[in-house]
Structure formats: structure tokens, C-alpha cells
C-alpha positions as CSV (number, residue, x, y, z in Angstrom):
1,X,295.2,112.7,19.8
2,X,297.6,112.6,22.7
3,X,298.1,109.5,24.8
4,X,296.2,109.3,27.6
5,X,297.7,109.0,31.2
6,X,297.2,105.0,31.3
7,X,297.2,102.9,28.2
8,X,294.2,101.3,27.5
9,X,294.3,97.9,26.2
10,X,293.7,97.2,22.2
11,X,291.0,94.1,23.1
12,X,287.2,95.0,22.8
13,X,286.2,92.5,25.8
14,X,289.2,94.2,27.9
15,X,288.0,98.1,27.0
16,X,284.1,96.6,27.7
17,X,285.3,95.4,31.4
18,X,287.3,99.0,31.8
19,X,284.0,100.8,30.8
20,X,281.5,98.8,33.2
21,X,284.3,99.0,35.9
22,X,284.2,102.7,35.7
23,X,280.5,102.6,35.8
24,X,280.2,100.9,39.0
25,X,282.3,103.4,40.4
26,X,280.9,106.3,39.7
27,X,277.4,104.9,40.8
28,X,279.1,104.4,44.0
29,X,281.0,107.6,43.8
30,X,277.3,109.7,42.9
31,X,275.6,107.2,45.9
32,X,278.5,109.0,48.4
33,X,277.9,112.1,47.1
34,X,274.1,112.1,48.0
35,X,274.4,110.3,51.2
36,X,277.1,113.2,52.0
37,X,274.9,115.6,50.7
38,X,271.8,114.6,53.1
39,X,274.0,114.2,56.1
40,X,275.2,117.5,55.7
41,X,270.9,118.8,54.8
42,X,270.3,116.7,58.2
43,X,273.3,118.6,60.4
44,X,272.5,122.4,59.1
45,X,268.6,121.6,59.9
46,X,270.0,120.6,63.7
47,X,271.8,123.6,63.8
48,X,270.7,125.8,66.9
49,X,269.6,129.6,64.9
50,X,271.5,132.1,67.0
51,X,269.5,134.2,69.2
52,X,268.8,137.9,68.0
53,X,269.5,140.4,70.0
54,X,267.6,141.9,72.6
55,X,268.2,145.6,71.4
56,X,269.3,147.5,68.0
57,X,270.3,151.1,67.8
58,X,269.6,152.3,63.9
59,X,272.1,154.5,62.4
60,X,271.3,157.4,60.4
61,X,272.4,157.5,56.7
62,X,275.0,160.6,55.7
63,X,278.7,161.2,57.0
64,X,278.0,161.5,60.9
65,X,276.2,158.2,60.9
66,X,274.8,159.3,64.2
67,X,272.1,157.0,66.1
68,X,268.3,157.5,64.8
69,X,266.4,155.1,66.3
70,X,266.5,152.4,68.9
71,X,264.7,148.8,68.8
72,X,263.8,145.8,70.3
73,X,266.1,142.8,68.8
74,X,262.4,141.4,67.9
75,X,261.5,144.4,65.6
76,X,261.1,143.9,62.2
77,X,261.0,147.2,60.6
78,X,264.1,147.5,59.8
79,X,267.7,145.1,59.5
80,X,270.0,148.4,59.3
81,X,271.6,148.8,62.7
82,X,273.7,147.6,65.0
83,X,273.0,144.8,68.2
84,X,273.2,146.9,71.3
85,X,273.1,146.2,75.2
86,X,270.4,147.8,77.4
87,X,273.0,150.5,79.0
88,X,273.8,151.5,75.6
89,X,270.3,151.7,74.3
90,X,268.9,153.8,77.5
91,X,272.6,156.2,77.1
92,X,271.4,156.6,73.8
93,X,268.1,157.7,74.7
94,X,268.6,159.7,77.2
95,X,271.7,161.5,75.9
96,X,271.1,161.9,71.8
97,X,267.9,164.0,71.8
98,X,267.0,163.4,68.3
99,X,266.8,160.0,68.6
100,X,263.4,158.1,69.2
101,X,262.0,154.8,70.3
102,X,260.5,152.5,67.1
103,X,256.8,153.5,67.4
104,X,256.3,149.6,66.3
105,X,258.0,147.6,68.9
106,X,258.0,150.7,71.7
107,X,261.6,149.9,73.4
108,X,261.1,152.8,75.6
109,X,258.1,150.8,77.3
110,X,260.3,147.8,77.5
111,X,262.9,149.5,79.1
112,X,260.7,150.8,81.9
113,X,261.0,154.8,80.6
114,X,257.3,155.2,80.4
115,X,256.9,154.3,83.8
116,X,258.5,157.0,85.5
């Protein structure tokens, strides 16, 4: 067996003080650990969730990856998309005729369009 990186002393009583030494520190070592552990539980609990956005345009699946619906950012029906601004949501309305307002969250009625 190779030598280890500190030579250990031949007494019993010397080797049994080495052992409880190294037992006391790695309680205190595994007592850091936790305390770090919770501290950093307690800090990503206090983190502020960012705020979703207040509009989603929903690209269509193929090689034009043109837009194919529009949401509100509190629509859940789908997570495939991209966060938009209101001028870019009402552009896209207005201009791409094949796309349509989520029947679920109605962004059209949101946006005033059903209004007029």
C-alpha cells in the first residue's frame, strides 16, 4: 500500500485521538453544510418569481415558422411561443390573416378589437 500524504503515528492512543479528531470535524463540517444548505432553501423561497408576460404570439411548427396564434401572457394552453409587446401582438393580428386569437384567454377582447 502506498504511503499516505501525512504519516500517521505507530501508537494506538495517538491513531484513537487522530480518528475522534477527524470525527469532530466532519460533524462540524456536515453541521455547515446543512446550515448552508437551508440558507440557501430560505434565499431561493424569497426570491421574487419574474412576472410573465402580458402577451405571447405562438409559432407554427414546419420551416416558415410563421405566427399561429396570439395569447395573453396568463394563458395556459400552451408554453410554445414567444413573449410579445401589445404593438406586436395587434401588427400580428391585423396583418397575418391566418392567425387567430386563443379562443381560451380571448386576447382580441383584451386588446379592445371586439369593441370596434
Amino acid at each position: 500500500m502506498p504511503e499516505p500524504l501525512l504519516p500517521l503515528p505507530p501508537a494506538l492512543d495517538q491513531l484513537l485521538v487522530i480518528r475522534r479528531w477527524l470525527e469532530l470535524t466532519l460533524a462540524r463540517v456536515d453541521e455547515r453544510i446543512g446550515a448552508v444548505r437551508e440558507a440557501e432553501e430560505e434565499r431561493a423561497r424569497r426570491r421574487p418569481l419574474p412576472e410573465p408576460p402580458r402577451w405571447w404570439i405562438e409559432y407554427g411548427t414546419g420551416v416558415s415558422r410563421r405566427p399561429d396564434r396570439v395569447h395573453t401572457g396568463a394563458c395556459r394552453i400552451t408554453s410554445r411561443g414567444r413573449a410579445a409587446t401589445r404593438e406586436s401582438v395587434l401588427e400580428v393580428l391585423r396583418t397575418v390573416p391566418s392567425v387567430i386569437a386563443c379562443p381560451l384567454c380571448r386576447p382580441d377582447s383584451e386588446l379592445g378589437l371586439l369593441d370596434s
